[in-house]
N, C-alpha and C positions, 0 to 999 in steps of 0.2 A: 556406525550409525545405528539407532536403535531400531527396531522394530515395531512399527507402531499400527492400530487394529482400524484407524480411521481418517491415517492421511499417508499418500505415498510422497517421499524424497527422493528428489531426480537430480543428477548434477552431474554438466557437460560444459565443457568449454567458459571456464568462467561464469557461469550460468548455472544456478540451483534452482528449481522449480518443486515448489510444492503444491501440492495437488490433494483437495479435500476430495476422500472416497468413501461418501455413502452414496454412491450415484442412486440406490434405489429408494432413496429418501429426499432424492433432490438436493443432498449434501446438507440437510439441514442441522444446523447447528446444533453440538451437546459438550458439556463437559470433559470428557474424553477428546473429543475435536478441540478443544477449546487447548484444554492439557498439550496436547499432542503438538500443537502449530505453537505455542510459546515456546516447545523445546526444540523444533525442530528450526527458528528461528534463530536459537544461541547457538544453536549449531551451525548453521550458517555462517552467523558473526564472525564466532569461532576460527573457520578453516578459512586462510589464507589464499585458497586454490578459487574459491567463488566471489565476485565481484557485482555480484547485482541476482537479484531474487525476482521471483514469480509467481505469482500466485492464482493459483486456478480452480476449477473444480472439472472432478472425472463426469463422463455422460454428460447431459444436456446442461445440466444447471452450474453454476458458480457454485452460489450457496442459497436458499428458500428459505433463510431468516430460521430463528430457533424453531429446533422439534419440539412442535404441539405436545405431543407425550411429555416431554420433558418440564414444558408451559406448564400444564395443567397439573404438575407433581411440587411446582414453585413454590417456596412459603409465600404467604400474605404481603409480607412487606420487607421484600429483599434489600431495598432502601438500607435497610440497617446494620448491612454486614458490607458498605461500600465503602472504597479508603477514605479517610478525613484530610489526606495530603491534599493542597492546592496546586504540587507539584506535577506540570502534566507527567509527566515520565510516571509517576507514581498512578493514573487514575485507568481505568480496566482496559483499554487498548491502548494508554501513553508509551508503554515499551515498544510499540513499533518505533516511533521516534529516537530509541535507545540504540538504535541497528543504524551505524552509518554508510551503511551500505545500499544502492539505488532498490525499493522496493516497486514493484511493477503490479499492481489487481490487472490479470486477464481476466474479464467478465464474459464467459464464454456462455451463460445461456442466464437464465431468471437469477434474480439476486433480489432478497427482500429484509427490510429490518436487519437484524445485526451482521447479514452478511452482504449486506449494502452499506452498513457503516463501517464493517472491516478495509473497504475499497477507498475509503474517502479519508483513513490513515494511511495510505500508500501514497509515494513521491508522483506514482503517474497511475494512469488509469485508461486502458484501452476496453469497448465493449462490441459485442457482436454488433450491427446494426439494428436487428428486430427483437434483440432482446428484453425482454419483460423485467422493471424494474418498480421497487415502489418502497414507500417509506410509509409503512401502515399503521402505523400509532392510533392513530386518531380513527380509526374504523377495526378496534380492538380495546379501546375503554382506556390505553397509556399513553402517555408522554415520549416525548423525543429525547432517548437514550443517547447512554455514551455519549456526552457533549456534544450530540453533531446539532443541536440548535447555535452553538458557539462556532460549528467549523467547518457548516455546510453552506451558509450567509456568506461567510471569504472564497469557497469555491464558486458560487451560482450568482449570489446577490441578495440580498436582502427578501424584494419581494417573490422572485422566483422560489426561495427556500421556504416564505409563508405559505406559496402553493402548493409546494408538494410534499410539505409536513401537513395543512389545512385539511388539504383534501383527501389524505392518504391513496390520493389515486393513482394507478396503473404509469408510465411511461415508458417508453421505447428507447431505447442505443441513440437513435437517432436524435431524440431531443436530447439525448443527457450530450450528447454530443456537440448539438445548437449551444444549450445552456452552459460548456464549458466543464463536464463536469467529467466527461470523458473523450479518448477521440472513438469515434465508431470507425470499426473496420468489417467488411465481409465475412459473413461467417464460414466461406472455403479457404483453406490453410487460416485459419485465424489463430492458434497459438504459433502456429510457424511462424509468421510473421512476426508476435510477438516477442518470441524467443529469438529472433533476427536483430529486432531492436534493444533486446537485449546482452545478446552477443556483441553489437555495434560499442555499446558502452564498456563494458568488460576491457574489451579488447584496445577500444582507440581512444579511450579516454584515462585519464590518470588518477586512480585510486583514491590520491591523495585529496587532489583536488574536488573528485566527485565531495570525497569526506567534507572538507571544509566550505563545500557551499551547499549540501545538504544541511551544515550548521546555520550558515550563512542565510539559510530561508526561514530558517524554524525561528532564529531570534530576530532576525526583521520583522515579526508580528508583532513583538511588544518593544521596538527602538523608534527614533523618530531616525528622518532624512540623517540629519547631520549623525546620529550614534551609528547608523549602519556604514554611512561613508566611513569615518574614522575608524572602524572596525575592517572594513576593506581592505584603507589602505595598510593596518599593522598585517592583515592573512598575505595582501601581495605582496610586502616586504619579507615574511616570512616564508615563501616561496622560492627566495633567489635563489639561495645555498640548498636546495632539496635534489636529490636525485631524480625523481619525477619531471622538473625544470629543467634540467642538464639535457636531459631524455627529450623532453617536447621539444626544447630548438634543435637536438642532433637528426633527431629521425624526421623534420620540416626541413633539413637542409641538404639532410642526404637522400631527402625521399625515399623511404623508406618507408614500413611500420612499425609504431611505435612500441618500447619493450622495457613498459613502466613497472617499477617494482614496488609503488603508493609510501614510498619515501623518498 
């Protein structure tokens, strides 16, 4: 594992957790961070031993949206150096979706701008309950980045995302929670917890299957009814003869735990 200056790699029990560490910046995003969480992501992929990921930030905060220093050093019109792919996979956080592996945002304390749209590429999303969140664009002179005008409307709804893109205002765990956008949990043992529900999947779910219905969700955004059915039925057909299958009915029947090996 490499050694890196601004994110720690933790890996237990099926379970890899990566952990943004500039606590004394509030974990605010840079380049280096930025560098650092793509490789440390294929690294993940990578190793067959980790079955589902985590995402946190060290000290109080998640992440506090891009370092101002950083802001303030931006050329004029970054616009011009972004991919022309329509491919999401290709556009500047689409490679989260590249990882078919469950990814999990613990939002352990403030998350704002880009490290609020980091959380909204992840499979699930758990937040402190009084945690401070916000999506500041619009009381900072910009636009709503990273496509999340396209992908925060399928998490919340339509008008709740005009709200809290409009108004770039302040919300709490607990609404993001109401609004579906996370579940709120207490903030005593709150990554234990998560790393609980993380372990849960790892362990008692089957690799395989997590794989192909993490696919399974990503292309139900652009199939109708009838393409996603018929796509179903060819993934359950292709199920039968898998090890993972073999596995789920032996350890349901001998009660047991299961000891899936994601083929």
């Amino acid at each position: 594992m490499n050694a890196y200056e601004e994110l720690r790699y933790m890996s237990d029990q099926g379970v890899a957790t990566l952990v943004f560490n500039r606590p004394e910046r509030l974990n605010a995003w840079t380049p280096t961070l930025e560098r650092e969480l793509r490789d440390a992501l294929r690294a993940a992929q990578a190793d067959e031993s980790v079955r589902c990921i985590v995402l946190t930030g060290a000290g109080r905060a998640f992440c506090a949206g891009m370092d101002m220093e950083v802001l303030q050093r931006a050329p004029a019109s970054p616009a011009a150096t972004q991919e022309a792919s329509d491919d999401d996979s290709q556009q500047r956080y689409g490679y989260f979706w590249d990882i078919d592996k469950p990814l999990i945002a613990a939002i352990n304390g403030p998350a704002s701008g880009v490290g609020l749209c980091l959380a909204l590429f992840c499979d699930l999303r758990y937040v402190v309950a009084d945690a401070k969140l916000s999506f500041p664009y619009a009381r900072r002179g910009l636009a709503a980045e990273h496509g999340i005008a396209w992908l925060l409307p399928r998490l919340v709804g339509p008008m709740a995302c005009a709200d809290l893109l409009f108004t770039g205002r302040t919300f709490l765990g607990a609404e993001a929670d109401q609004l579906g956008l996370a579940r709120a949990l207490p903030a005593d043992g709150f990554l234990e917890h998560v790393q609980a529900q993380a372990r849960d999947i790892a362990q008692l779910s089957s690799p395989r299957s997590v794989r192909v219905m993490k696919r399974q969700l990503l292309e139900a955004r652009y199939q109708t009814l009838g393409q996603a059915t018929r796509a179903a039925d060819a993934a359950v057909a292709a199920c039968r003869g898998t090890e993972d299958f073999k596995e789920g009915v032996a350890h349901f029947l001998e009660k047991r735990a299961p000891r899936f090996t994601g083929r």
